[in-house]
N, C-alpha and C positions, 0 to 999 in steps of 0.2 A: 928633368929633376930640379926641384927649386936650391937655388944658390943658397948660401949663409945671410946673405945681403938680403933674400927677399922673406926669409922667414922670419926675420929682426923687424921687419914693418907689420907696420897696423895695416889690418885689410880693413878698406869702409866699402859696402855695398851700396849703391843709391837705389833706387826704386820709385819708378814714378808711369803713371799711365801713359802718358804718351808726352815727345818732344817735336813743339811746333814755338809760331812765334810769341808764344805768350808770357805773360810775366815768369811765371812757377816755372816752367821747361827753362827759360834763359837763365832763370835763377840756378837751377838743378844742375844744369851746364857747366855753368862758370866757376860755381861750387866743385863740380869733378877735375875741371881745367884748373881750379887754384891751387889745390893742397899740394901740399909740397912732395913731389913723387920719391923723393931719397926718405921718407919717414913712411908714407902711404901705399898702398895699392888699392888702386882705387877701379871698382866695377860697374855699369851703369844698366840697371834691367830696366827694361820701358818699352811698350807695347807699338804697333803699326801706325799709329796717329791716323789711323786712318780716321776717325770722327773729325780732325780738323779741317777735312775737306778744304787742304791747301792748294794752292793756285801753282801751276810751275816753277815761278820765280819763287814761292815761300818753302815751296820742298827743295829746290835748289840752294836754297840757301841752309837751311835744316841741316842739310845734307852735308855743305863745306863746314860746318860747326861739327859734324859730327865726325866727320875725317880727320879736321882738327884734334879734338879729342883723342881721338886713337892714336896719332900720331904724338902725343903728349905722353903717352901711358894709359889712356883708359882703356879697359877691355867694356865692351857693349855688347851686350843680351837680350834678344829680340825675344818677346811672349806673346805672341799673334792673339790670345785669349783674353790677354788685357785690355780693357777698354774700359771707360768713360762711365759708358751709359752701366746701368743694371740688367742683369743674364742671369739669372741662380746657373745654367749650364756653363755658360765661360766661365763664369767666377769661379765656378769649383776646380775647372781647367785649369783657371792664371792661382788658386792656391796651391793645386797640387806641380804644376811646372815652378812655384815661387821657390818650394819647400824643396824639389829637388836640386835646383838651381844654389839654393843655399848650402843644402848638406852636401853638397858637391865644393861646392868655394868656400865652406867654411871660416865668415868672413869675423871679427871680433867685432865689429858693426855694422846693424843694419842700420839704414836710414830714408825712412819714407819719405814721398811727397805728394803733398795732395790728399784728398779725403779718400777717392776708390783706391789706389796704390796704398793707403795710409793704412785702410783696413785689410786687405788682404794680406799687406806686405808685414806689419807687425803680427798676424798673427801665425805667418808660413814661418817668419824667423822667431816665435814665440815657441812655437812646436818644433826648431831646427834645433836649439835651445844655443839659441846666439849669446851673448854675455852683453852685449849693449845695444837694445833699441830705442833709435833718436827718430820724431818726428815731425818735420814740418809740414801744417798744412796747407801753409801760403794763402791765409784766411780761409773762413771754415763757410759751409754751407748751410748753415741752421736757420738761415731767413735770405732771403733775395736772389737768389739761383732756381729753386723747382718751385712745384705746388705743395701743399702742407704738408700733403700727407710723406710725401719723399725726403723735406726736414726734416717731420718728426721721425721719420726714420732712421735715418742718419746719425740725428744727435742720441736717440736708442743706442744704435750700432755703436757710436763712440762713447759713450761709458761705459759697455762691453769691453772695448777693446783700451779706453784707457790706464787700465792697471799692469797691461804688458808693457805700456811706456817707459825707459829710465828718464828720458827727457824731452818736451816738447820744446821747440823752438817756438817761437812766435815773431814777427816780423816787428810787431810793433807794441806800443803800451797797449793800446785801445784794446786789439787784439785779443792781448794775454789777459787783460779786465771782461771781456767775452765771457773766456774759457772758466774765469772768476767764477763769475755770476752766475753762471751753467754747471756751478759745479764737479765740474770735468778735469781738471786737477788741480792740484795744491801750489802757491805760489813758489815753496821752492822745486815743485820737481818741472819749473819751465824756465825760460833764459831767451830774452829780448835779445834778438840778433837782424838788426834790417838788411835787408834785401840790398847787396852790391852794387853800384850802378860806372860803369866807365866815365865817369865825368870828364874826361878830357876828350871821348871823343863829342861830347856836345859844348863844352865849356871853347874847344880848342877848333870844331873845324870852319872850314872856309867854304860859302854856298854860294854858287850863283842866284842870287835871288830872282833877277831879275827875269832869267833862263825858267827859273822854278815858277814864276808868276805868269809869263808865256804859258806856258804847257799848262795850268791847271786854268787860263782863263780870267786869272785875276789882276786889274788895273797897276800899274803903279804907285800910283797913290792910294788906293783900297785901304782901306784900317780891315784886318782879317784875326778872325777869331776861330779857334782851332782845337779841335779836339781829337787825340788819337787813341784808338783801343776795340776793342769788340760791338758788331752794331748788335747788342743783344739786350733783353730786357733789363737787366742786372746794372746795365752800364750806365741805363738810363738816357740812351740819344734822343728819345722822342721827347723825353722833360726839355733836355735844351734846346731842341727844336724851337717846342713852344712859348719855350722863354726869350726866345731872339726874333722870332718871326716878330712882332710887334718893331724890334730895332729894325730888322731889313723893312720895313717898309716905313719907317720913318726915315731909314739913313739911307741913299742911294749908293755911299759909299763904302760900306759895309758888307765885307763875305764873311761866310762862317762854310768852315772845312774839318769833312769828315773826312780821318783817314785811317781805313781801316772795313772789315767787312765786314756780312754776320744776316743773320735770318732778316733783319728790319730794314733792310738797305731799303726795301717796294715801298713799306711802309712812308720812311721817311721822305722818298722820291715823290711819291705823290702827296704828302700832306703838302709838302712844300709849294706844289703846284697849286692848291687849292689854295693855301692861305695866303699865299704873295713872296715876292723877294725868293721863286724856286731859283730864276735860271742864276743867281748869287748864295745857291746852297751848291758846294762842289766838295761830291766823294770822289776821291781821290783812291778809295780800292786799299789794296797790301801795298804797303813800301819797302822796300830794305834803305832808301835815303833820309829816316827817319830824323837825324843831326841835320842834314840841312832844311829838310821844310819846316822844325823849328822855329827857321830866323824868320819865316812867311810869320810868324803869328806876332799879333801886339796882343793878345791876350790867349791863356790856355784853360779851358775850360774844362773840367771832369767832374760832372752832378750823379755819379753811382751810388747806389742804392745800397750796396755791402762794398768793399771792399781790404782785402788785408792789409797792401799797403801802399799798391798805385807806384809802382817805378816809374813809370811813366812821369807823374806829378814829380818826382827827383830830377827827372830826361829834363821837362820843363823849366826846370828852378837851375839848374845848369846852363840851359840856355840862354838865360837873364830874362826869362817870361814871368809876368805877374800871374800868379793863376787863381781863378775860382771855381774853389772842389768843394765837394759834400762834405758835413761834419759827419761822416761818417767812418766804424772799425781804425785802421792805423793814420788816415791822412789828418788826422789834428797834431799828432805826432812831427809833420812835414811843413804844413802849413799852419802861420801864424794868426793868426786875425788880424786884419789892418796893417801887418808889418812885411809879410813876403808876397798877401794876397788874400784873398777872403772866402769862410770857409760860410757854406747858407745850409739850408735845410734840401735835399735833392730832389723834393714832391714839392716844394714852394715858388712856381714860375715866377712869381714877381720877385720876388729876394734875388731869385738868380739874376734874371732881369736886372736887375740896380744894381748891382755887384758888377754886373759885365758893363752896364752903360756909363758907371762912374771911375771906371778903368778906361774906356773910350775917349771921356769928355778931357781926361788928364793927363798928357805924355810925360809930365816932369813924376806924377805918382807910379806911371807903368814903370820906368825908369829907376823907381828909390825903390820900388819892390823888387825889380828884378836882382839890383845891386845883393840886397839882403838876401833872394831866393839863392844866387851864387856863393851864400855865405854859407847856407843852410845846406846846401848839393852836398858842400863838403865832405857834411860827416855822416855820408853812404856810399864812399868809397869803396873799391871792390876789396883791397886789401886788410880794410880792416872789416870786412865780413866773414875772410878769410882768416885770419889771426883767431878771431873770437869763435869760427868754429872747428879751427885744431885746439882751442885750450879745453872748448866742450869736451869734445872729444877724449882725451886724455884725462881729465878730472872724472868723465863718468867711469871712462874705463877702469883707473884704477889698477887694483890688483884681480882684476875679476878674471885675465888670460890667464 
């Protein structure tokens, strides 16, 4: 029988397709693990992650995150129907398991994540007749993830489902100027809230470098350039590829490190091979030591093609790394031009190209960027991601319980 104590709190529901190591899931996490449990009751529904066909070490880790949680207060709800990809059969499955789930927890907030969790989930708690639906989409999909025809669907689907929204987060300006443009909602019914980042475990830790450059292979003295995140077309690895292979075979001294997986890994193994400077291309796979190989990079690079807002590019800027990222979605947001690092076009090899080799040729510039990139880390802290979405919270609610 529920206490006095727990029927005084706001229940929030989270809702998201699946938790692995990605931006969105860490996000969606951290978000459950922050709010503060003497106000909240906080629930986490998210499906088998089986699509992320993670590696043992990455479900093992998933895994200690998710124990954590529970062990904080979250309650966790597995919906084996939830997934990723497109099913009209699961999807009717993960609405009707959403709807039950909800009219059962009866929570005074839902709140989605992601685009498939985003649509199903707004509309099981639209039909539950929840009192406040919040959604982030942790950038949206309406270019650079599928083929047209599955944007144009999508951004269909999400003007359907936009009018159940009370509120869209958005990670970042660029973002929420997206959703602008598209129509998809009105600028007050959304609210800029960036994506948390632990800055002190990259700001603060201590890496055997030296240990780390052993094991991947690379020199001492190497100047290394680094990129972490999915090898998937979106991400854009093969742009940088081709924008540096010209460097590796002018610079003997020069690595550039993938770390991280993803359908292009062949791809990129064998371009490498053909064009020069392969056996100084080193994937490095899934990490959980992602704070210390960090300090391996004298520059960080991320040329994707969409993105919402690249935590990752925060991870780096914390780390005192100069970075050069796409002008694309929330990372103009992050990075400056000329001042933390340099943002180019992500289909423009040469631009990347001089961006990266004029970061190379300058240790006193890698230096005064990283200074400023640690300036910049600051204000993505986790706490105050957490602050701004308990006030969400409460301003939408209102008098609506």
């Amino acid at each position: 029988m529920p206490t006095d104590n727990m029927i005084n709190k706001i229940t929030v529901m989270h809702i998201i397709t699946r938790m692995d190591m990605g931006g969105s899931a860490q996000n969606t996490l951290l978000t459950c693990l922050g709010l503060d449990k003497s106000r909240y009751r906080v629930t986490l529904v998210t499906g088998l992650s089986r699509e992320s066909r993670m590696t043992e070490a990455e479900t093992e880790a998933v895994n200690r995150m998710m124990d954590e949680a529970v062990q904080n207060g979250v309650d966790i709800t597995r919906v084996p129907a939830l997934a990723r990809s497109l099913n009209p059969i699961y999807d009717i499955q993960a609405l009707w398991a959403l709807w039950r789930i909800i009219r059962k927890g009866k929570p005074d907030i839902v709140h989605t994540h992601t685009s498939k969790a985003g649509i199903l989930g707004r509309w099981a708690a639209w039909l539950a007749r929840v009192p406040v639906i919040v959604h982030t989409p942790h950038g949206h999909v309406f270019y650079g993830h599928f083929a047209a025809f599955f944007s144009k669907l999508f951004l269909i689907t999400e003007k359907l489902t936009a009018p159940l929204t009370h509120k869209l987060i958005a990670l970042t300006k660029g973002e929420r100027d997206d959703y602008l443009a598209l129509n998809l909602f009105a600028s007050d019914s959304m609210e800029i809230i960036h994506s948390g980042v632990d800055i002190d475990a990259f700001a603060k830790v201590e890496a055997d470098t030296g240990a780390l450059r052993k094991e991947l292979g690379i020199p001492e003295d190497a100047l290394v350039v680094g990129s972490v995140g999915w090898l998937l077309p979106v991400k854009n690895p093969v742009g940088l590829l081709d924008a540096l292979i010209p460097l590796l075979c002018e610079r003997p001294e020069l690595y550039l490190v993938f770390v991280g997986k993803g359908e292009l890994e062949p791809v990129l193994r064998e371009k490498a091979r053909e064009k020069g400077g392969g056996d100084r291309v080193v994937f490095a796979g899934w990490r959980k030591d992602i704070p210390e190989l960090m300090r391996l990079f004298d520059v960080f690079a991320l040329p994707s093609l969409n993105e919402g807002m690249g935590r990752v590019v925060v991870e780096a800027m914390a780390s005192g790394k100069p970075v050069v990222a796409a002008d694309v979605g929330g990372i103009p947001d992050m990075v400056h031009h000329g001042k933390n690092g340099y943002l180019v076009d992500p289909q423009d090899t040469v631009s990347l190209k001089t961006a990266v080799a004029g970061l190379l040729d300058d240790s006193r510039l890698r230096e005064s960027m990283g200074i400023e990139g640690r300036k910049t880390a600051d204000r993505f802290g986790l706490s105050a991601m957490i602050s701004r979405i308990e006030v969400l919270y409460e301003s939408v609610l209102g008098g609506r319980t």
